[in-house]
N, C-alpha and C positions, 0 to 999 in steps of 0.2 A: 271628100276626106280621104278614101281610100282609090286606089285602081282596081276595079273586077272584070276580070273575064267574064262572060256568060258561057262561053266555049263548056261541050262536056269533059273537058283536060283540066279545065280550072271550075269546077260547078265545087260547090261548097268550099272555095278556095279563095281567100281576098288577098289582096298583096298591101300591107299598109305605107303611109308614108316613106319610113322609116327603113324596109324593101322587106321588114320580117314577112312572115305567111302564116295566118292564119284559118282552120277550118272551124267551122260551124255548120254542125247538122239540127235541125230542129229532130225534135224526138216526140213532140206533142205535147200534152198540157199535164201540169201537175194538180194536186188536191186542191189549189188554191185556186184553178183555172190559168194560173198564166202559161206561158209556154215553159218547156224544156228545152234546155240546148248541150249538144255533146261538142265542146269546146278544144283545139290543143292550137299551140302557136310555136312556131318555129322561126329561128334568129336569120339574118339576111346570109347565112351562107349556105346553110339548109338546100341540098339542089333540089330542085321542084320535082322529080322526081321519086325522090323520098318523103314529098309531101302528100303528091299522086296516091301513092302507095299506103300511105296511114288514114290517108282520105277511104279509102278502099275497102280498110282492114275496119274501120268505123262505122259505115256504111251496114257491112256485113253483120256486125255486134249490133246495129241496128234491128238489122233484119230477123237475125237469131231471139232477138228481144222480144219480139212480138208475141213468139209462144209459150212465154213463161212470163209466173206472175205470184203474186203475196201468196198462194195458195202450196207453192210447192214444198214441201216435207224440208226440212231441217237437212237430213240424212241425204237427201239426194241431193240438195244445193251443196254440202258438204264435198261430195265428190266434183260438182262440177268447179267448186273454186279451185279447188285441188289442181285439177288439168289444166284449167285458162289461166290461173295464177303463181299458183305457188310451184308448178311444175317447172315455170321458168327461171325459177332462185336456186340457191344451191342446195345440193341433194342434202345436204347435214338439214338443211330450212323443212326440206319435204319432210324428210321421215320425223323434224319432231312434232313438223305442224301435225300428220297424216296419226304419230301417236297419239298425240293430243286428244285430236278429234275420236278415234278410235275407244281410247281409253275411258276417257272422263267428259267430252261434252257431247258424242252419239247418244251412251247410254243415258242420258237425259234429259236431253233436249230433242233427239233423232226423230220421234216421231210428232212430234209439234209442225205446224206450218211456221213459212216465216211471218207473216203477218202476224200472226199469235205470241208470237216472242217480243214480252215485257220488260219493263226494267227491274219490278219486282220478280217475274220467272229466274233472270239472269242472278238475281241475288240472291234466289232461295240453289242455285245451283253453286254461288260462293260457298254459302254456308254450308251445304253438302260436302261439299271439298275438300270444306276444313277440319271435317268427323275426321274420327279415328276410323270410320268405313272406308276412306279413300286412301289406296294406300302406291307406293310408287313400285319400282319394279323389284325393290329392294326388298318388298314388303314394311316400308315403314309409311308412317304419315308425310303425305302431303305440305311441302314447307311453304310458309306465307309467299315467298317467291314464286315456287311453282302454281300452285293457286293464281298469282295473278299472270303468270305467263298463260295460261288456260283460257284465261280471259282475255286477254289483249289477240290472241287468235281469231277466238271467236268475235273478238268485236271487228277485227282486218276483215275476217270472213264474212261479216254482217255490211261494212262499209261496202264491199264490193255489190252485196245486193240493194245499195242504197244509187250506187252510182250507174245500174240496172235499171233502178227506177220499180225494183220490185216491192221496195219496201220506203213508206217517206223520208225517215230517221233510225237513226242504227240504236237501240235501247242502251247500251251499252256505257250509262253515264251517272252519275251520282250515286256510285256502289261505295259499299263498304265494305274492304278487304282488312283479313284476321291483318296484327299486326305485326313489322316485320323485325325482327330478332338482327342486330346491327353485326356484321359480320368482319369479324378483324380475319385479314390473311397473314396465314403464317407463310414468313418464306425464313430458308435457311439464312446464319449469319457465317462472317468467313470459315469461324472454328467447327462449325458444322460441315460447311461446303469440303474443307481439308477432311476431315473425320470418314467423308462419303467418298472421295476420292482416294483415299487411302484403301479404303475397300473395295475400292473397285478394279485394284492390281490385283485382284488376283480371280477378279471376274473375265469371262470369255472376250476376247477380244472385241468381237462386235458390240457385246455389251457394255463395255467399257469404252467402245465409241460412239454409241446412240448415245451415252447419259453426259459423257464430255462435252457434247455438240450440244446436248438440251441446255447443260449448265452454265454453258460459255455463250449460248448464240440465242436463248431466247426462241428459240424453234417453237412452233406447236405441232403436237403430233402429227397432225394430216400433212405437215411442210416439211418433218423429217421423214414421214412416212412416203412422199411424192417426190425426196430430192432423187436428181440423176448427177453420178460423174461426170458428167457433162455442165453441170452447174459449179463445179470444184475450181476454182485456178487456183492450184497448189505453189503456182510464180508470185502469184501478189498476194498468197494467203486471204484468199477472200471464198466465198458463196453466198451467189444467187437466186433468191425463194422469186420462184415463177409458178411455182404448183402444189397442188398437196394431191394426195391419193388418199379417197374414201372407200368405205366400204359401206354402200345405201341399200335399203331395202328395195327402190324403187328400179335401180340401174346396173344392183349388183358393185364391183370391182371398178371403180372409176379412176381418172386423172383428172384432176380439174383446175383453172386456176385456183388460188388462195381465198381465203375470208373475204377481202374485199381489196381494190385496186391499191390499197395504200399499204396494205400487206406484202406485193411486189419493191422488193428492197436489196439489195447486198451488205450482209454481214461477213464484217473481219473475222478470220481464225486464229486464234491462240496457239504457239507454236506445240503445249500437247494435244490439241485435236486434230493440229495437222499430223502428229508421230501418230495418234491413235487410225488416224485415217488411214496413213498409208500400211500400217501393218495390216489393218482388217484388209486392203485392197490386196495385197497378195495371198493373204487365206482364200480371202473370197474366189481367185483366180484359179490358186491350186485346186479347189474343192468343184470348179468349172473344169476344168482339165481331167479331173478325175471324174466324174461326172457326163462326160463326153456329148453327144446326141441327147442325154436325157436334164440337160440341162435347159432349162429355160431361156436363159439370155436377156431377162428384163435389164432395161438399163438403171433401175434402181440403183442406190447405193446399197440400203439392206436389202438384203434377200432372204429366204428360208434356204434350207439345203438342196433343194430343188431348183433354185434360179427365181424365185418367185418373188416378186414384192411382199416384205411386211406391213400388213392392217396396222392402225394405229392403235386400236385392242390388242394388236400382240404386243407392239409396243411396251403399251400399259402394265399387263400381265406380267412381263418380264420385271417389272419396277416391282409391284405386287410382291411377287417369288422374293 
């Protein structure tokens, strides 16, 4: 059916009809007695090489597997999903899973093993959630939304010890979450959008070209916060979102790509963002010039007075004010 190597280059590696490649590691036997298997398959262009190589990396997570098991504490599986998982997503993904965890399912579940986590624990930790004791950074209550982001966490973080083999099945099923409050968004209509533009003549220039750009381009803050002049063609009146700039707990002052790959896009400009642009662009020069050596030189579009990238908290603040 298939072509296998026995070679140790191709050892857990089949090539099928078809020329995909797939691996298969036994893992050992599950509650049921049958075997386990850690499974991936890759398409006929895949170079065996990169198959080699995840073959490897599987092997490894095999071997790591060994020493853990149902018994280990809530709190310290917590950290390890942390590093092997979620470290590789984006930093905005870390720091809410990392609050999350921190905030509201350490202090209640942290010292439980995983084997001991129920479906009824996981519910009685809903219903905690939803008291007026839990409260968010604002200090207000806990909204049915956030409540069930809390739990879709822990259940990702649950699946991962399922796919370990440390735990049989993730609890994490037939809950009942508070319900949730249907949420109309308000956006401005044109008579508004004129009313906020109209005050904003006589806001600082910068500021009056962050909020141009939000209004007209759909920007999200981390993608106005990460544009560079270099992303600008002022010729075809267009810009480029290739990145956004974060501010994480975990990495600090970052650059990073966007949300997700479908986020990479070029957005037209409207001939006042481009006026708003290019005035800011000779402030910004002067106040580099004047500034001399102690200027930064980031290539941001916004900067502080310093040369320095704006956070998308500053951002924010500024709208705030």
């Amino acid at each position: 059916i298939y072509m296998s190597n026995k070679d140790d280059d191709m050892k857990y590696i089949t090539i099928l009809p078809n020329g995909s490649k797939r691996i298969s590691i036994r893992l050992g036997r599950g509650i049921d007695g049958k075997y386990l298997y850690d499974t991936k398959q890759f398409n006929k262009d895949v170079d065996i090489k990169v198959v080699r190589k995840e073959r490897d990396k599987m092997l490894e997570n095999k071997q790591n597997a060994k020493n853990i098991d149902g018994s280990m504490l809530v709190e310290t599986f917590a950290k390890k999903w942390l590093t092997e998982v979620v470290l590789e997503q984006s930093p905005n993904t870390y720091d809410g899973c990392f609050s999350k965890l921190k905030y509201h399912i350490i202090p209640y579940l942290g010292h439980y093993r995983l084997k001991n986590i129920t479906r009824d624990l996981v519910q009685e930790l809903i219903n905690h959630l939803a008291t007026k004791e839990c409260l968010n950074k604002k200090g207000q209550k806990l909204s049915p939304t956030t409540v069930k982001h809390i739990i879709n966490i822990l259940s990702s973080m649950l699946n991962y010890a399922v796919d370990l083999h440390m735990i049989s099945f993730n609890p994490c099923r037939d809950l009942k979450f508070p319900k949730q409050v249907k949420y109309d968004k308000q956006v401005y209509n044109s008579d508004e959008i004129n009313v906020l533009l109209d005050y904003l003549k006589n806001a600082s220039i910068q500021n009056r070209a962050i909020y141009v750009l939000l209004l007209t381009t759909g920007l999200r803050r981390g993608e106005l916060a990460g544009l560079w002049w270099s992303d600008i063609d002022f010729k075809e009146k267009t810009l480029s979102v290739k990145k956004a700039y974060y501010k994480t707990k975990i990495k600090g002052k970052i650059t990073t790509g966007p949300k997700s790959k479908y986020s990479i896009r070029t957005v037209g400009l409207s001939d006042l963002a481009l006026v708003c642009l290019l005035e800011y662009k000779e402030i910004q020069e002067t106040q580099k010039n004047a500034m001399k050596d102690n200027w930064n030189n980031a290539p941001n579009v916004f900067t502080d007075e310093f040369g320095n990238p704006l956070s998308p908290d500053a951002i924010s603040s500024r709208w705030i004010r």
